[in-house]
MIMI-567032 format. One line per field, with one value per residue (C-alpha): x, y, z; residue in three letters. Coordinates in nm, 2 decimals. Example, Ala and Ser with C-alpha at 12.3 -4.5 7.8 and 13.67 -1.06 7.14 Angstrom:
% residues 2
u <- (1.23,1.37)
v <- (-0.45,-0.11)
w <- (0.78,0.71)
type <- (ALA,SER)
//
This chain:
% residues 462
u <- (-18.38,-18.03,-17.86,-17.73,-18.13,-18.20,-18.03,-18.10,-18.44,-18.47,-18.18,-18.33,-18.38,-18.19,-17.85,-17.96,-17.93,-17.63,-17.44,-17.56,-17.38,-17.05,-16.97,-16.74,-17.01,-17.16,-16.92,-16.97,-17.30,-17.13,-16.82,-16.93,-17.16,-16.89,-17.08,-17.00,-16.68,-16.63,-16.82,-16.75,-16.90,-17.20,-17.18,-17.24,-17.56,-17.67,-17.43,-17.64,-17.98,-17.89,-17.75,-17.99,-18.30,-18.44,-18.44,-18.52,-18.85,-18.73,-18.89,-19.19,-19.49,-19.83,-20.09,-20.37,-20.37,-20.70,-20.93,-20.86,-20.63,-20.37,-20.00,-19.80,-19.58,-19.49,-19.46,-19.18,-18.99,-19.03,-18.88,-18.59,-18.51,-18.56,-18.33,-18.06,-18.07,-17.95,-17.65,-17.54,-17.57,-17.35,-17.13,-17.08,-17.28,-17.45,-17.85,-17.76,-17.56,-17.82,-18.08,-17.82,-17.78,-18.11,-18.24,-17.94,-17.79,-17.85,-17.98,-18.26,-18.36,-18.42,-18.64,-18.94,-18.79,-18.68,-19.06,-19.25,-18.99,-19.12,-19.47,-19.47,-19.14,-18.77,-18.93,-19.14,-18.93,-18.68,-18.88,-18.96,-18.64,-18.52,-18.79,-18.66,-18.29,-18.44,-18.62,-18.32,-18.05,-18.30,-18.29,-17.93,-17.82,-18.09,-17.96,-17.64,-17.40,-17.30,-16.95,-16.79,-16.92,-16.92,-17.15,-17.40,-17.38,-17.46,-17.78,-17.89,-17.88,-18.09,-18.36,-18.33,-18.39,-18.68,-18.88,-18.85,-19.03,-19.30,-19.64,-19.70,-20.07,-20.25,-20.16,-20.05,-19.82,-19.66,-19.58,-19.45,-19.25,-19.06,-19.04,-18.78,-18.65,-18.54,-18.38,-18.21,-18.02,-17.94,-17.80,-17.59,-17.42,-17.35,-17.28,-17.48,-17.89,-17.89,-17.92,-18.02,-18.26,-18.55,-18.93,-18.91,-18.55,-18.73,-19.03,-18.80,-18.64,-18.99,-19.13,-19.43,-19.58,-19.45,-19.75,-19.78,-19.41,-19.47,-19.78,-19.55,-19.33,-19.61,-19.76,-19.33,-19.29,-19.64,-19.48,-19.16,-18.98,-18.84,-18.76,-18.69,-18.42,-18.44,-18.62,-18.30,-18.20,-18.24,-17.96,-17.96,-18.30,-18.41,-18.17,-18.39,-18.27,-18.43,-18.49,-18.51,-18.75,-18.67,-18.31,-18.17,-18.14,-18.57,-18.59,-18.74,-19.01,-19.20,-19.40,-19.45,-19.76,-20.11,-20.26,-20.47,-20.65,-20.78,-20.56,-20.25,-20.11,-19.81,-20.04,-19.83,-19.60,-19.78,-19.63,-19.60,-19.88,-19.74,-19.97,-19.74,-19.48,-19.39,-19.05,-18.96,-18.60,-18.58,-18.25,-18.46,-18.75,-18.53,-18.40,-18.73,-18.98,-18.86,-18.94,-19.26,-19.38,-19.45,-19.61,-19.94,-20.13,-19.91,-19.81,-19.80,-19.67,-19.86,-19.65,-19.33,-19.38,-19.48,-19.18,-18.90,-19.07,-19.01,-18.67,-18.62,-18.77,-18.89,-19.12,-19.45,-19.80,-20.07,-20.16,-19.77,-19.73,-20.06,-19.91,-19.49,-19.63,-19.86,-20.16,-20.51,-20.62,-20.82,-20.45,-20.27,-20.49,-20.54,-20.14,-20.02,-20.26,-20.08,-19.76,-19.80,-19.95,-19.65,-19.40,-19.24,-19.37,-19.46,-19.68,-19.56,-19.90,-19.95,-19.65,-19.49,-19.19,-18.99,-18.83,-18.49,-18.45,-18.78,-18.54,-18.43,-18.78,-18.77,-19.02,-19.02,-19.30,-19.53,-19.86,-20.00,-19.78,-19.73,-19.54,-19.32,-19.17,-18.84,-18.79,-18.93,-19.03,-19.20,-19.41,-19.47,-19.57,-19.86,-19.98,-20.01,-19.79,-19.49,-19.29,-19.45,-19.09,-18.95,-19.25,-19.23,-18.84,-18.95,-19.18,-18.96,-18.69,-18.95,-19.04,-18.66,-18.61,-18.88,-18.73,-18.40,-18.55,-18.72,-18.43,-18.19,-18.55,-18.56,-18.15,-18.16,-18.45,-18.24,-17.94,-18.14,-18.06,-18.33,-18.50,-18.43,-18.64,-18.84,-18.79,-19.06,-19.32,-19.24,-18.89,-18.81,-18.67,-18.45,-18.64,-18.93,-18.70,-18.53,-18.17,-18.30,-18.49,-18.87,-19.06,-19.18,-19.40,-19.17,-19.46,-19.52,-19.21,-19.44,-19.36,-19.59,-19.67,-19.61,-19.43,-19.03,-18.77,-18.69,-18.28,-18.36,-18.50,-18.84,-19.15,-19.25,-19.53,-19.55)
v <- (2.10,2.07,1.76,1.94,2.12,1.73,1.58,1.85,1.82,1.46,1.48,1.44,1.76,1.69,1.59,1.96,2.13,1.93,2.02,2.40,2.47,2.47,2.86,2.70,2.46,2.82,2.80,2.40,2.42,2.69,2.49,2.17,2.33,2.51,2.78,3.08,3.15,3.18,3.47,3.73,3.65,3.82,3.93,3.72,3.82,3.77,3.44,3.27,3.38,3.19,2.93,2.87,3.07,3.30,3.11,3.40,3.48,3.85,3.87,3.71,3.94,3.79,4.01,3.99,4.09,4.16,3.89,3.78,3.49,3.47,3.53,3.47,3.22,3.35,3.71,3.58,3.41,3.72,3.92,3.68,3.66,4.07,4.11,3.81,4.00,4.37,4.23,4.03,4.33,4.52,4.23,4.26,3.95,3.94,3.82,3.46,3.41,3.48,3.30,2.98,2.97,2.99,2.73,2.47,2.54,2.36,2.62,2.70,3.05,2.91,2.65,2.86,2.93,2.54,2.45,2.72,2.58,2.17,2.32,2.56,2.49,2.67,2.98,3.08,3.04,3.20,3.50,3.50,3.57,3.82,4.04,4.00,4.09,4.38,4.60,4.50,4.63,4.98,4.99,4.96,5.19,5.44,5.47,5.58,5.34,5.28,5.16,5.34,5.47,5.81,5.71,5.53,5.92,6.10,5.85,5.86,6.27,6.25,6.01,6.21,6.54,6.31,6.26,6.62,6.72,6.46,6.55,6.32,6.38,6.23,6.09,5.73,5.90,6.11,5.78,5.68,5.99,5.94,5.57,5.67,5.94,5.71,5.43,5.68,5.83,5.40,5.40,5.71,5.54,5.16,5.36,5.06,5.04,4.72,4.81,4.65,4.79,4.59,4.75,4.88,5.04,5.22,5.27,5.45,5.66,5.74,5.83,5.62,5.30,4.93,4.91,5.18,5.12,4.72,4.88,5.12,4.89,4.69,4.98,5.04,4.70,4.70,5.07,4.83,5.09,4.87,4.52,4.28,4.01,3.80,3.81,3.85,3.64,3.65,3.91,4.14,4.29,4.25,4.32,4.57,4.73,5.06,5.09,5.42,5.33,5.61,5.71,6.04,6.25,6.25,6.22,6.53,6.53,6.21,6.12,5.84,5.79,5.94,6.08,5.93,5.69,5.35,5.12,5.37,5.65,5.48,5.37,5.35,5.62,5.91,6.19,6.49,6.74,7.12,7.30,7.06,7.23,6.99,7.07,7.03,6.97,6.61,6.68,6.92,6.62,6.33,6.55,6.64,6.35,6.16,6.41,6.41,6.72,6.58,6.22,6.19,6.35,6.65,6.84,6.51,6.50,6.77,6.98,6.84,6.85,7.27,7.30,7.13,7.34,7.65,7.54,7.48,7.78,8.06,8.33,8.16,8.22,7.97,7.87,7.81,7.61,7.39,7.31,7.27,7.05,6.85,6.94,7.04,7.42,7.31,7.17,7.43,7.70,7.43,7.33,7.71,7.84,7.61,7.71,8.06,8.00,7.83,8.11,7.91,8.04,8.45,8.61,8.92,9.00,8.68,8.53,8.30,8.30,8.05,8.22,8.26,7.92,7.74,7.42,7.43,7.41,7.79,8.01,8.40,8.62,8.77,8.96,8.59,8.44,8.64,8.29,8.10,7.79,7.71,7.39,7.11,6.91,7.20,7.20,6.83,6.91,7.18,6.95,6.68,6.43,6.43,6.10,5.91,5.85,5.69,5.50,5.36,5.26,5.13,4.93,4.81,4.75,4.45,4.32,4.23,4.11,3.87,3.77,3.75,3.50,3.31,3.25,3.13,2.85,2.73,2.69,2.47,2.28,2.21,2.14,1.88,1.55,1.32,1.07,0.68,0.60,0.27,-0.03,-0.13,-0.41,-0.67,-0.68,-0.94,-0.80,-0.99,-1.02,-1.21,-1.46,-1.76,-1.93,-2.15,-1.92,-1.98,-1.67,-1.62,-1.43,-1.13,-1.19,-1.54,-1.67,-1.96,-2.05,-1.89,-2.16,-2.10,-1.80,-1.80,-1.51,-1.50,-1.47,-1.06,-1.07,-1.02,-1.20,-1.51,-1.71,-2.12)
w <- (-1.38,-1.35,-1.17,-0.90,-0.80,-0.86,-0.62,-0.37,-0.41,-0.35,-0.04,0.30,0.46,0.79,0.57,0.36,0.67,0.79,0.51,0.50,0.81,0.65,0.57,0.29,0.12,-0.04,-0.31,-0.38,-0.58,-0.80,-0.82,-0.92,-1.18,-1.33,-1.48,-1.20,-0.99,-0.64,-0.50,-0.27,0.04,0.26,0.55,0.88,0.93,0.62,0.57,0.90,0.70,0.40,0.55,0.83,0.74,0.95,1.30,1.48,1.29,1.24,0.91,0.96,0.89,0.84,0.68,0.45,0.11,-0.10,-0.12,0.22,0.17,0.42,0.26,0.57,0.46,0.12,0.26,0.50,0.18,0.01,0.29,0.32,-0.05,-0.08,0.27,0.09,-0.25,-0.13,0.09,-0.25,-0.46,-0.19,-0.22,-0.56,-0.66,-1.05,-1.13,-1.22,-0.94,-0.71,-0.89,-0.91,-0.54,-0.43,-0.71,-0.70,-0.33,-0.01,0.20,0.42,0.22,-0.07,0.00,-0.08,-0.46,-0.48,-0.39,-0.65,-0.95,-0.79,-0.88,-1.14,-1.31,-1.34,-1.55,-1.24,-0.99,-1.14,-1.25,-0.91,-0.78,-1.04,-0.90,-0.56,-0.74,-0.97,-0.64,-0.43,-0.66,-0.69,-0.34,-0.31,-0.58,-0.41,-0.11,0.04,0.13,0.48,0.54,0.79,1.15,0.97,0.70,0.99,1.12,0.81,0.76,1.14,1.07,0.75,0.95,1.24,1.02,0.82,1.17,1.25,0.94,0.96,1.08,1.43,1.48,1.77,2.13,1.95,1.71,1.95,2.20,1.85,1.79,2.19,2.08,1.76,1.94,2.26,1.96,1.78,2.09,2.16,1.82,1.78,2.08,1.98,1.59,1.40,1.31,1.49,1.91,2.20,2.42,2.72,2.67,3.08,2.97,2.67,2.87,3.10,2.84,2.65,3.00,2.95,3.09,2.91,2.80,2.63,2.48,2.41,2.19,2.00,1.90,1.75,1.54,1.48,1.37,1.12,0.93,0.87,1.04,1.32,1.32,1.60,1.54,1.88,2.20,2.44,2.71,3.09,3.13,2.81,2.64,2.29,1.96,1.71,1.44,1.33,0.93,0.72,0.46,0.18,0.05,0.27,-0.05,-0.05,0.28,0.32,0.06,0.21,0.56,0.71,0.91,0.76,1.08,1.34,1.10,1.25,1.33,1.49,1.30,1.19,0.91,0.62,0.41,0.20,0.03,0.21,0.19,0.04,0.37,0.62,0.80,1.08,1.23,1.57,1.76,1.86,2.08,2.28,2.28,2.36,2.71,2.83,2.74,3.03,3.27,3.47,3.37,3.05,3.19,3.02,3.27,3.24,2.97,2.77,2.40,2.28,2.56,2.44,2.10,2.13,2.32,2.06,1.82,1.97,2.06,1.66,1.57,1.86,1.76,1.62,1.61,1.74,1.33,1.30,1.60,1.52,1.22,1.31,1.65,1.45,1.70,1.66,1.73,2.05,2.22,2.07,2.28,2.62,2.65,2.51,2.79,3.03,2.98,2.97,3.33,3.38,3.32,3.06,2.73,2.70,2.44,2.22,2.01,1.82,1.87,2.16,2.25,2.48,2.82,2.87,3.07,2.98,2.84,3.19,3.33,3.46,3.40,3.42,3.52,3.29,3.28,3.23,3.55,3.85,4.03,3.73,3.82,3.93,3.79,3.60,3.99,4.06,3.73,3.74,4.17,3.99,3.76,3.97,3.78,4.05,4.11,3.84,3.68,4.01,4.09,3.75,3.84,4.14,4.02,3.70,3.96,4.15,3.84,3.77,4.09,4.06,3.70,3.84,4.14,3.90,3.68,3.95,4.05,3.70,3.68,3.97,3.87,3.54,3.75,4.00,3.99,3.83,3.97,3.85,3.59,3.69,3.52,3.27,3.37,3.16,3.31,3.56,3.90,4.10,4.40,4.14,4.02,4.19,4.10,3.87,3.67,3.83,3.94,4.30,4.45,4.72,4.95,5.02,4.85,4.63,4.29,4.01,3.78,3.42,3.43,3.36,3.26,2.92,2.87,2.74,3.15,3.03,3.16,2.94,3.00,2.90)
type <- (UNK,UNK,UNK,UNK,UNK,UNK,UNK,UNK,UNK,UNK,UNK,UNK,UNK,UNK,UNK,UNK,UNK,UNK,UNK,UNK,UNK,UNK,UNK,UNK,UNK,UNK,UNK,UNK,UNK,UNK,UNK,UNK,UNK,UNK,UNK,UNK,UNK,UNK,UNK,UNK,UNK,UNK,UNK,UNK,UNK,UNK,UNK,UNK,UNK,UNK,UNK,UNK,UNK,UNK,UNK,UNK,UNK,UNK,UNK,UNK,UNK,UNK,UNK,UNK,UNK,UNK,UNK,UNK,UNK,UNK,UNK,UNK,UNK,UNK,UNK,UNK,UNK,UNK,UNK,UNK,UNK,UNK,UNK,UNK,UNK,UNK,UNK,UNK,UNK,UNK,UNK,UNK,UNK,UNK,UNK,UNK,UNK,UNK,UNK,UNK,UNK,UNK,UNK,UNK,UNK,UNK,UNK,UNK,UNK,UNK,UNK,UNK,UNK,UNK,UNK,UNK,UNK,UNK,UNK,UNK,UNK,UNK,UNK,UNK,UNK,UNK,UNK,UNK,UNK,UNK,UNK,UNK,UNK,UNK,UNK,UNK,UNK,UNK,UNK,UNK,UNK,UNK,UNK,UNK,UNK,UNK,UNK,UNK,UNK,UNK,UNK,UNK,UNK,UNK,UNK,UNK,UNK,UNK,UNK,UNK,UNK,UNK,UNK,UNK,UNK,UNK,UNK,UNK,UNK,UNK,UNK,UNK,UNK,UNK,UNK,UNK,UNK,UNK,UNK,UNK,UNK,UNK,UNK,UNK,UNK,UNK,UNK,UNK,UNK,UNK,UNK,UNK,UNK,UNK,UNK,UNK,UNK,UNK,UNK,UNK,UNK,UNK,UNK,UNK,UNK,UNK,UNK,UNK,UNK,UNK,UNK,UNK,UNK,UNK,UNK,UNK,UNK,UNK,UNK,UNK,UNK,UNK,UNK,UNK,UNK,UNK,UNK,UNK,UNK,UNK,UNK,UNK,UNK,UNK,UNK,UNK,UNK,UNK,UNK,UNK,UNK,UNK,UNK,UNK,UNK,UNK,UNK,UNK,UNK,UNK,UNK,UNK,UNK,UNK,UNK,UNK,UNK,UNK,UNK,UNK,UNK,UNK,UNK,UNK,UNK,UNK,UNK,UNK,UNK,UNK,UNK,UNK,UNK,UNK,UNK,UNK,UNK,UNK,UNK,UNK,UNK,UNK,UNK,UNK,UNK,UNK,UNK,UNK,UNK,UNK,UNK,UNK,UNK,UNK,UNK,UNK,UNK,UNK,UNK,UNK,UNK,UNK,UNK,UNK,UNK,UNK,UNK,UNK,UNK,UNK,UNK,UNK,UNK,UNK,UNK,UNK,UNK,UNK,UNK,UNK,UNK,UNK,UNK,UNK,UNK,UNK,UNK,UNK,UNK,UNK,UNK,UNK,UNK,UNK,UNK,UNK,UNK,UNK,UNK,UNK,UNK,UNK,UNK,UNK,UNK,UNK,UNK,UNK,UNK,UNK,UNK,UNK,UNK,UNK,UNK,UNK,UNK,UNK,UNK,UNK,UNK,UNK,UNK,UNK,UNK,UNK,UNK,UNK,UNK,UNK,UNK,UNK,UNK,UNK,UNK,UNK,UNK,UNK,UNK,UNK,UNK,UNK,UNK,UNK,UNK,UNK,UNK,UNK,UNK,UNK,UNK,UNK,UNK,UNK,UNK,UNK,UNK,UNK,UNK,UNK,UNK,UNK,UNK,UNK,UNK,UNK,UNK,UNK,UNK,UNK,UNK,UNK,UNK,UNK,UNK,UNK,UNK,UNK,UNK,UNK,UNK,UNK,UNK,UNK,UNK,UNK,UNK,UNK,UNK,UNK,UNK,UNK,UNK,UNK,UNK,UNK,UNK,UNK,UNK,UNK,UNK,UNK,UNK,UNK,UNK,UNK,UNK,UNK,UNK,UNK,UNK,UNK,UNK,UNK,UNK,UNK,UNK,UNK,UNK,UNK,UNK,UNK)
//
């Protein structure tokens, strides 16, 4: 162990962390070890992680691995180091570098490495940390770099042409397909990965309940395909930043979720099957789902998603369009059925076609509709699923009223003055003691025998 891991390890943590704070102490350890030169720095982010470690919890993950022992803990320091080791490959950093500041430096990231090479010595630790290095570099030279708005553009394309190939199968996976949809529409406008967005505004845009959105972004969160990086204040929502797991170039040879398996269907990535041909519009998705023709007592996902397919591709039989919606034959014939009633899908032989203003939510007559609709309120009026949207706004609209009320309570409670603290029993007050220093009793006015005041005014007893 060299001097430097030495000291550090023996330091008390509070002057560790004191001394972390310093953006400029990151070159110190290297400096006074005199084996590396200065390196290029990280980025903020990623600086404040190091430095800091990760405050706001936005890479902790507990799971189970086999056995069932618990691997929270290490999980989060692998996370860390993994999240650490990609932003120093981007910024040029070299294996020994790394390893040297996690090992010898005074920082909050490392403190899980410093603690394996306490118990099982340097080699381990070490090891340890040139895997982290090794699958972070791979990653890195993967992927495509993003370093302009224009390449965050060209990657938000390839995800958003990744998630209209993937098969969404079941009701949960197509709350989850609205969900990416919804963030990748909040992206493309703030041009970064990292957004901001409340679960009632998401809700809002998904056209869906909170609940329902607070659960996708849980079964988001477990595919590692969203993370969360605070919980917001009183006046702005939650930061998030959506990941794309798999390098744009593959991007269309993988899926992610597995189908409606138990426990959501965002249940972990699989290779694409050679039968799937899952392709939808999301453009088409992301300006109807909102709509409260397609709440989930309406036309629902399923609805949607046979619509965005035809408005990718029109002219498709009922096989094609079970397998390009990622529905079962039985919804296929129901919500086809529907919309032919409808007036906003006809049928040539075996194929379907989508009417001339269908994306407009007007329908055309048919031998199969006699009365189309006119408009998307007068298909959410038929199926019974009118107003749902407003009500929803209405009711988000109370619910930050009251958080608005109850934020102005608490800031005057914090702002109100205190009361005076009362003075501890074993001080004298002056009403118990007399000029020359004997106590009295406030009442009667006698002497107490045996009891005087101490010069620190406490009571002392002879």
């Amino acid at each position: 162990m060299s001097t430097t891991a030495a000291r550090n390890q023996h330091a008390h943590p509070t002057q560790r962390q004191t001394k972390a704070c310093t953006p400029a102490r990151l070159e110190a350890p290297l400096a006074r070890s005199g084996l590396l030169s200065p390196l290029p720095p990280l980025s903020a982010r990623m600086h404040k992680l190091l430095v800091l470690g990760d405050q706001e919890a936005a890479y902790a993950r507990g799971n189970l691995q086999r056995g069932g022992k618990n691997t929270a803990t290490s999980d989060h320091a692998w996370a860390v180091t993994r999240a650490l080791a990609a932003d120093a490959v981007r910024a040029g950093w070299n294996r020994a570098a790394f390893v040297q500041v996690m090992l010898d430096g005074p920082y909050k990231a490392g403190q899980h490495a410093r603690t394996l090479q306490h118990r099982r010595g340097y080699d381990k630790a070490a090891a340890w940390l040139q895997r982290a290095w090794d699958g972070a570099e791979q990653y890195v030279h993967s992927t495509d770099p993003v370093a302009t708005r224009r390449d965050f553009h060209a990657a938000l394309a390839a995800l958003r042409s990744r998630i209209e190939c993937t098969p969404w199968k079941g009701i949960a996976a197509k709350t989850d397909l609205r969900n990416l949809i919804a963030r990748m529409d909040i992206c493309s406008r703030a041009g970064s990965w990292v957004h901001t967005v409340s679960e009632r505004d998401l809700a809002e845009r998904m056209g869906c309940s909170r609940t329902t959105a607070h659960n996708s972004n849980q079964r988001l969160l477990a595919a590692k395909m969203l993370r969360q990086l605070d919980n917001g204040s009183p006046t702005e929502g939650a930061r998030w930043m959506l990941i794309s797991r798999l390098p744009s170039l593959t991007s269309h040879h993988w899926s992610t979720p597995k189908g409606p398996q138990a426990g959501g269907a965002m249940s972990g990535p699989a290779v694409r099957q050679a039968d799937t041909e899952a392709n939808l519009d999301s453009r088409t998705a992301s300006r109807l789902m909102r709509l409260d023709a397609f709440a989930h007592h309406g036309l629902g996902g399923s609805g949607l998603s046979i619509l965005s397919s035809l408005a990718e591709r029109d002219g498709q039989s009922r096989t094609e369009l079970q397998a390009s919606a990622s529905i079962s034959r039985p919804t296929a014939y129901r919500q086809l059925g529907t919309l032919k009633e409808l007036g906003l899908v006809r049928q040539e032989g075996e194929l379907y076609h989508l009417s001339p203003a269908a994306l407009k939510g007007t329908g055309a007559p048919t031998q199969h509709c006699t009365d189309p609709v006119a408009s998307w309120t007068e298909t959410a009026e038929r199926l019974g699923t009118a107003g749902v949207a407003e009500r929803r706004r209405r009711h988000h609209e109370v619910q930050r009223a009251h958080w608005r009320v109850a934020q102005v309570r608490l800031a005057e409670r914090r702002r109100a003055p205190k009361q005076p603290t009362l003075p501890h029993p074993s001080v004298a007050l002056p009403q118990h003691v007399r000029a020359d220093g004997c106590a009295i009793d406030p009442i009667s006015g006698e002497v107490i025998a045996g009891l005087y005041v101490a010069e620190d005014g406490r009571w002392l007893w002879s």
